[in-house]
C-alpha positions as a Markdown table, in Angstrom:
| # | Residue | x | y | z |
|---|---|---|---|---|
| 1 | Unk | -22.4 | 25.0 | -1.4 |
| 2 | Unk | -19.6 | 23.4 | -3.7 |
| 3 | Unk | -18.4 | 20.0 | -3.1 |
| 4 | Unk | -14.7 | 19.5 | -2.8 |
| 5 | Unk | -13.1 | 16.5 | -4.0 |
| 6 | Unk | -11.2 | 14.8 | -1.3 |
| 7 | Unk | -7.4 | 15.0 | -1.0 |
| 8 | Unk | -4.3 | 13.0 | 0.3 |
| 9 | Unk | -3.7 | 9.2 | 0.0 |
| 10 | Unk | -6.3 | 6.6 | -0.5 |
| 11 | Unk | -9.1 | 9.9 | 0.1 |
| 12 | Unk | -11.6 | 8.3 | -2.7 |
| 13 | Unk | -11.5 | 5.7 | -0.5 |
| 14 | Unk | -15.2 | 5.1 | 1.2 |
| 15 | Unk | -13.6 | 2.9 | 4.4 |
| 16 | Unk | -16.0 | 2.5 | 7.5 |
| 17 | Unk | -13.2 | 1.9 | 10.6 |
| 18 | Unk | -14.7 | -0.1 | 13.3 |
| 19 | Unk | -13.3 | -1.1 | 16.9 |
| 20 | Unk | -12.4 | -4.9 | 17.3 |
| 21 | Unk | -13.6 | -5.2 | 20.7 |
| 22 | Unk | -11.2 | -9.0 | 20.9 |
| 23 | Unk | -8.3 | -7.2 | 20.5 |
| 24 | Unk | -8.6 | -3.4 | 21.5 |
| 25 | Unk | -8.1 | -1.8 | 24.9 |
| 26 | Unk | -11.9 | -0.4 | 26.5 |
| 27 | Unk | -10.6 | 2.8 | 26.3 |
| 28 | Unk | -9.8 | 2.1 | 22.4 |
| 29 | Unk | -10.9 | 4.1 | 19.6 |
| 30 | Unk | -11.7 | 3.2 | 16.1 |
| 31 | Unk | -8.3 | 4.2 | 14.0 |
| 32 | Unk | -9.6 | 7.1 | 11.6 |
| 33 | Unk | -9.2 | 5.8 | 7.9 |
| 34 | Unk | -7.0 | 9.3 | 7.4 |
| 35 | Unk | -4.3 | 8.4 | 9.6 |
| 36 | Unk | -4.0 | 4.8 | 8.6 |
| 37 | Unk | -3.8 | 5.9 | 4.6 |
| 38 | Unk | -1.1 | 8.7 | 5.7 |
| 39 | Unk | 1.1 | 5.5 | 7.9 |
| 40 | Unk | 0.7 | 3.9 | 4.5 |
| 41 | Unk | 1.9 | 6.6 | 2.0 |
| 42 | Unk | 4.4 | 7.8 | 4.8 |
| 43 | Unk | 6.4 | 4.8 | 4.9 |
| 44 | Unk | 9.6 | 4.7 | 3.4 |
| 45 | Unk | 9.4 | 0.7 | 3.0 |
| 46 | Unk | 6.5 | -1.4 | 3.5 |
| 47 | Unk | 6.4 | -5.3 | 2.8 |
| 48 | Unk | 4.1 | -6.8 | -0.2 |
| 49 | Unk | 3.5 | -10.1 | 1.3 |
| 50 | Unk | 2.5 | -12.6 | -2.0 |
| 51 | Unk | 1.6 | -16.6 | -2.7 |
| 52 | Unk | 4.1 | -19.0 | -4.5 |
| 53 | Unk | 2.2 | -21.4 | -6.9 |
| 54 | Unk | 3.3 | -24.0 | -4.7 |
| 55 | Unk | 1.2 | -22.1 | -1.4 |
| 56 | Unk | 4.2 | -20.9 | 0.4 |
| 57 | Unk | 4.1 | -17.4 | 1.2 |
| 58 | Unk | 6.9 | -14.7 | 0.0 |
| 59 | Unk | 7.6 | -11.7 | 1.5 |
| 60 | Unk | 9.7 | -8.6 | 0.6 |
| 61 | Unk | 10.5 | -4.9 | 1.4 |
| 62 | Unk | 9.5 | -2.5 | -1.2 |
| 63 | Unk | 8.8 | 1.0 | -1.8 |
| 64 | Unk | 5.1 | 1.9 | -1.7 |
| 65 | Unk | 3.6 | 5.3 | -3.3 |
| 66 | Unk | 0.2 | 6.2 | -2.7 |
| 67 | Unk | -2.8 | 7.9 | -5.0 |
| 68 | Unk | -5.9 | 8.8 | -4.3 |
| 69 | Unk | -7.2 | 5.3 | -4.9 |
| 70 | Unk | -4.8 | 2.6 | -4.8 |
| 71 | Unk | -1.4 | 1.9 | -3.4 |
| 72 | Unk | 1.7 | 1.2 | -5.9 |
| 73 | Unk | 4.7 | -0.6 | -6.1 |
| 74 | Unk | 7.0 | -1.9 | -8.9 |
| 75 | Unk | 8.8 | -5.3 | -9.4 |
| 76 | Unk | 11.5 | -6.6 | -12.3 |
| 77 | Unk | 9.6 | -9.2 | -14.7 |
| 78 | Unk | 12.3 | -12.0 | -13.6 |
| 79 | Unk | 11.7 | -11.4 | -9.9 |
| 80 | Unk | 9.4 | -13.8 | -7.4 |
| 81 | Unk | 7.3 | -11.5 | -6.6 |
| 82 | Unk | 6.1 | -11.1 | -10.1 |
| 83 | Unk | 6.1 | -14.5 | -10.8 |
| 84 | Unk | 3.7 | -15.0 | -7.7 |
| 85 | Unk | 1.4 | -12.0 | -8.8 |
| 86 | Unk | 1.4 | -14.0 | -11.9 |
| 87 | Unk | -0.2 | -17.1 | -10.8 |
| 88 | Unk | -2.3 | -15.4 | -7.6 |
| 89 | Unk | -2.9 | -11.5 | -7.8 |
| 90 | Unk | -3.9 | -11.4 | -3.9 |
| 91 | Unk | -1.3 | -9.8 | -2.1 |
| 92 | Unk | -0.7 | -8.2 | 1.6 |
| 93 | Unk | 0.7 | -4.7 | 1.9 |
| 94 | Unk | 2.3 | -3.9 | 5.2 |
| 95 | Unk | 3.7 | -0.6 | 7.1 |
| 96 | Unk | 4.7 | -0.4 | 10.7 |
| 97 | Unk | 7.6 | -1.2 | 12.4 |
| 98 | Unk | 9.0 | -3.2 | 16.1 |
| 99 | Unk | 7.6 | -0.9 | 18.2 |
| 100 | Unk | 5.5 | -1.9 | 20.8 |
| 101 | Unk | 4.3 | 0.9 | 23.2 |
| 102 | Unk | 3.5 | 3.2 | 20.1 |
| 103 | Unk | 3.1 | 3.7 | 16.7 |
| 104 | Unk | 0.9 | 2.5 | 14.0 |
| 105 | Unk | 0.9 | -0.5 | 11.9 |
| 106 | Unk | -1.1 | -0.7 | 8.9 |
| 107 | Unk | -2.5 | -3.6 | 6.9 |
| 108 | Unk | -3.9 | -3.2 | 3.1 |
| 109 | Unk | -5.1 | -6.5 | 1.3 |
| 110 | Unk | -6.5 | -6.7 | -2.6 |
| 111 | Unk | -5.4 | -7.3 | -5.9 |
| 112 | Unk | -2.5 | -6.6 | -7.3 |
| 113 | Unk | -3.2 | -5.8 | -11.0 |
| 114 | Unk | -0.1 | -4.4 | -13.2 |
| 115 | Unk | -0.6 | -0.9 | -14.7 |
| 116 | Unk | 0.0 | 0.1 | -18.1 |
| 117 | Unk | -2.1 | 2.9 | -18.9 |
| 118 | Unk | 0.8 | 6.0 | -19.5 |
| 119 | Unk | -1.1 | 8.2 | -17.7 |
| 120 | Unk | -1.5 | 6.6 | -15.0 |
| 121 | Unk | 2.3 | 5.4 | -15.2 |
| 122 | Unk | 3.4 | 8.8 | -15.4 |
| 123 | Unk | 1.4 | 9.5 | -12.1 |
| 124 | Unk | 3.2 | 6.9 | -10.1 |
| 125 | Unk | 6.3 | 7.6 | -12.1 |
| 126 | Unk | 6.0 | 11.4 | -10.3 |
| 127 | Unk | 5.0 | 9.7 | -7.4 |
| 128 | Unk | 8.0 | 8.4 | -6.8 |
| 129 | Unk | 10.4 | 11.0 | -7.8 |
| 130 | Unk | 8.0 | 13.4 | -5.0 |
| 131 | Unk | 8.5 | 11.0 | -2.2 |
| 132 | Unk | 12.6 | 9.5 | -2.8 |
| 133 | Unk | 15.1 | 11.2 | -2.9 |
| 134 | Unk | 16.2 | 10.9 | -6.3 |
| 135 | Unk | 17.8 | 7.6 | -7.3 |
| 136 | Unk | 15.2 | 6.5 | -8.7 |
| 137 | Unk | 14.3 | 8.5 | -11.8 |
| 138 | Unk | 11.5 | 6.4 | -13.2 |
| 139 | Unk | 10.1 | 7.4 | -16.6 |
| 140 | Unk | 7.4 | 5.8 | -17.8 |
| 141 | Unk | 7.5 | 4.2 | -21.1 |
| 142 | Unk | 6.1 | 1.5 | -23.3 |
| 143 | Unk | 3.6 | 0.2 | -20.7 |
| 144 | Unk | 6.6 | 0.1 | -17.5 |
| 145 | Unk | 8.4 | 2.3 | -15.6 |
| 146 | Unk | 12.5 | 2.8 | -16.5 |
| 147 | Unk | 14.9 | 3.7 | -14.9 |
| 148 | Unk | 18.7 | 3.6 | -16.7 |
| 149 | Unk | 17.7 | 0.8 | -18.9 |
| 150 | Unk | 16.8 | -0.9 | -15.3 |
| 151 | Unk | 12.8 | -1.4 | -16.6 |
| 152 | Unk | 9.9 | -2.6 | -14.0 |
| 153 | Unk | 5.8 | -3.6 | -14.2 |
| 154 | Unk | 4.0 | -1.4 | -11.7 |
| 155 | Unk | 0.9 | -3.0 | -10.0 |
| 156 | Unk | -2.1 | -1.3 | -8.2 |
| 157 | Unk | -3.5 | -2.4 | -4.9 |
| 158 | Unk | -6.9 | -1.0 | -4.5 |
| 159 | Unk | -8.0 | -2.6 | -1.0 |
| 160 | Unk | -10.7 | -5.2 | -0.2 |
| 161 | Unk | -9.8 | -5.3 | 3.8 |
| 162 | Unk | -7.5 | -2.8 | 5.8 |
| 163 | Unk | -6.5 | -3.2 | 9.5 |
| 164 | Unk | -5.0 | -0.7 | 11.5 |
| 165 | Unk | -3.1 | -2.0 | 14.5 |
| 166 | Unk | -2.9 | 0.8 | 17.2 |
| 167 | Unk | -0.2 | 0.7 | 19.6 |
| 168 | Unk | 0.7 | 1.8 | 23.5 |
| 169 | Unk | -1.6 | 3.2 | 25.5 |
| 170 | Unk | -4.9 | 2.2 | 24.3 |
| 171 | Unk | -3.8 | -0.8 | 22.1 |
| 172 | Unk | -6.7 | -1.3 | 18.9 |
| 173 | Unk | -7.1 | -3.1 | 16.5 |
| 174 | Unk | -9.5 | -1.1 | 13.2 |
| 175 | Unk | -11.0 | -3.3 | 10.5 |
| 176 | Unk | -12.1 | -1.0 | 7.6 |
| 177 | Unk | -15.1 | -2.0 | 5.6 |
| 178 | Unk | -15.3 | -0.2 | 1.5 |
């Protein structure tokens, strides 16, 4: 029988969700690693959470895109967030939103580690013009991504720890082990 290679975001991905009893509802359910991949590449801003060299924490909306393997985002060289990444790669990416009775809220933490193999670059570059709606016309070049002389350092986040936060009716809370 042939072997099909898994699809969608984050599918290379070899996560093991389990149910934090502490925080989940008895009638809780483990959070499929699917669904909390698709809350991730769905959402039309998530917040990269970094470290300043002097410890305090940073955080800032952003645009996410999503491969097969790693989550994406891009940053200006002059901006804090790249400073941060500079001086500690560990970052937080977050997607949910206020909601309390429903909804899903997903947590991704790694490395952030900047991208600047073209192919790869193109890949997130047509990531992006897939998923917005076209002001953003990155093209990537000379190890970045451009966009009208406007020119940004992409960074991957492939995930150490992910938590899926499940809301409403039965609240749970998902570690995923890779």
């Amino acid at each position: 029988m042939p072997t099909t290679q898994p699809t969608g975001p984050l599918a290379t991905l070899h996560a093991r969700p389990e149910l934090d009893p502490r925080y989940s509802d008895p009638a809780a359910e483990p959070t499929p690693w699917e669904a909390a991949a698709r809350r991730l590449a769905g959402a039309e801003v998530a917040w990269i959470v970094t470290v300043r060299p002097d410890g305090r924490p940073h955080a800032t909306p952003m645009v996410p895109v999503v491969g097969a393997d790693a989550a994406y985002f891009h940053t200006g060289a002059t901006e804090v967030k790249h400073a941060n990444l500079h001086a500690n790669p560990r970052v937080l990416v977050l997607a949910g939103d206020t909601a309390w009775e429903s909804g899903l809220d997903v947590v991704l933490e790694g490395v952030a580690t900047p991208v600047t193999d073209q192919a790869v670059l193109e890949q997130v570059a047509g990531l992006y013009r897939a998923r917005w709606d076209g002001r953003w016309r990155l093209d990537a070049r000379d190890g970045t991504l451009s966009d009208d002389g406007i020119v940004s350092v992409v960074f991957e986040v492939r995930p150490d720890r992910s938590y899926a936060y499940a809301k409403g009716d039965p609240f749970g809370q998902t570690r995923f082990r890779f």
